[in-house]
C-alpha positions in Angstrom: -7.0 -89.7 -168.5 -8.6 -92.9 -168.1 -9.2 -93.9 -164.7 -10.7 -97.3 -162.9 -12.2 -96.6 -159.8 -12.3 -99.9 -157.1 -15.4 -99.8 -154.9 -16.3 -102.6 -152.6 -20.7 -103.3 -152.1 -22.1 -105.2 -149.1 -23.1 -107.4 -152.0 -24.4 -107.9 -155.6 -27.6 -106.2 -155.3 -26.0 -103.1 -153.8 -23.5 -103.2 -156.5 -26.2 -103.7 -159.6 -27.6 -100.5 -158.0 -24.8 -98.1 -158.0 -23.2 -99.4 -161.5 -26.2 -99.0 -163.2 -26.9 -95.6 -161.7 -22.9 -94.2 -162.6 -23.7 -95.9 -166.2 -27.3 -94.0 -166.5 -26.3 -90.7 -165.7 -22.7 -90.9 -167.8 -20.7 -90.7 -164.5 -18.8 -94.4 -165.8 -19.0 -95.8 -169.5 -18.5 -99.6 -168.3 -18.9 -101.0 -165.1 -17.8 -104.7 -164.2 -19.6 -106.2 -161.4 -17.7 -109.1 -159.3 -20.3 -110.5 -157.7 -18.6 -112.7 -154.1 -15.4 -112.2 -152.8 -14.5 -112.3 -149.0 -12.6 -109.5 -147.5 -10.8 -109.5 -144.5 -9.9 -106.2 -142.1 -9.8 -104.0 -139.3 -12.7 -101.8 -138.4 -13.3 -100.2 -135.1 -10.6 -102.4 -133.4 -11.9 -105.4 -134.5 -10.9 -108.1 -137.0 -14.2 -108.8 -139.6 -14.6 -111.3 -142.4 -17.3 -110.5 -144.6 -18.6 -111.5 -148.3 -18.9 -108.5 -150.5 -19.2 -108.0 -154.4 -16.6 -105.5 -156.3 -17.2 -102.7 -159.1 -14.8 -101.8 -161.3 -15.3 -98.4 -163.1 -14.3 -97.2 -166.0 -14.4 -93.6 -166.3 -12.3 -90.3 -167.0 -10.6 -88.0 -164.9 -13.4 -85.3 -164.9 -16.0 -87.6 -164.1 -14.1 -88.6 -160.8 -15.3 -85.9 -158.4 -19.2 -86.1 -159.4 -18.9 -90.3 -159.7 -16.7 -90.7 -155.9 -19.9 -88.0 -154.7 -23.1 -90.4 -156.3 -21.4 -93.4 -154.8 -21.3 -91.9 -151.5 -25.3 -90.9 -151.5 -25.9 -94.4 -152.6 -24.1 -96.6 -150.5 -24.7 -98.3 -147.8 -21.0 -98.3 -146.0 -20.3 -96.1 -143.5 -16.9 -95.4 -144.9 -17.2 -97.1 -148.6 -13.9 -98.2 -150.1 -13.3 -96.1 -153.7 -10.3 -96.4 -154.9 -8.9 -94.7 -157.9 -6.3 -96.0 -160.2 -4.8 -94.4 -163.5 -4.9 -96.2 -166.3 -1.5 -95.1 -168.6 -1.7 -97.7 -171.3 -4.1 -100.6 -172.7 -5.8 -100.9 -176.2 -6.4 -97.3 -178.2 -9.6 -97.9 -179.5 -11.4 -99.3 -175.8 -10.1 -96.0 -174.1 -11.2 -93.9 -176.6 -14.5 -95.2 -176.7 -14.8 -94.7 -172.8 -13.6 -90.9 -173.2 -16.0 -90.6 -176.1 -19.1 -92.2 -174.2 -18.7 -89.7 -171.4 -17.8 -86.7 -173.1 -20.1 -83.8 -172.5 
């Protein structure tokens, strides 16, 4: 199944980094980079407001395990937000060309 996975960088640079990386070693077959949006939330009791940048992944489900594990040796978060949302639907031929750029 086709999957996008939601990560949040510290900011674009961070971001280049890792999507490059996932695309190199066939962990992602696209990755979009959003480069400033402000996020607002709760961590360690207090409110924060920060700038940060966004990846969206495209990947498949077997890639998920290996891809949420890189991410986590590469980033620079404490606790980095990865989020991973199925994709059921969209247009035939773009989500077979992700499964067929990541096929082993």
């Amino acid at each position: 199944m086709t999957k996008i996975v939601y990560i949040t960088c510290k900011d674009e640079k961070e971001a280049l980094k890792i999507g490059k990386v996932l695309v190199k070693e066939r962990l992602a077959a696209c990755v979009n980079v959003v480069p400033r949006i402000k996020s607002i939330y709760r961590w360690k009791g207090k409110i924060v407001e920060d700038k940060e940048s966004i990846l969206l992944v495209k990947t498949i489900s077997s890639k998920v395990k290996k891809l949420i594990e890189k991410v986590e040796e590469l980033h620079s978060y404490e606790v980095p937000c990865i989020e991973i949302i199925d994709i059921n639907d969209g247009n035939k031929e773009y989500l077979k060309w992700i499964k067929n750029e990541l096929m082993d």
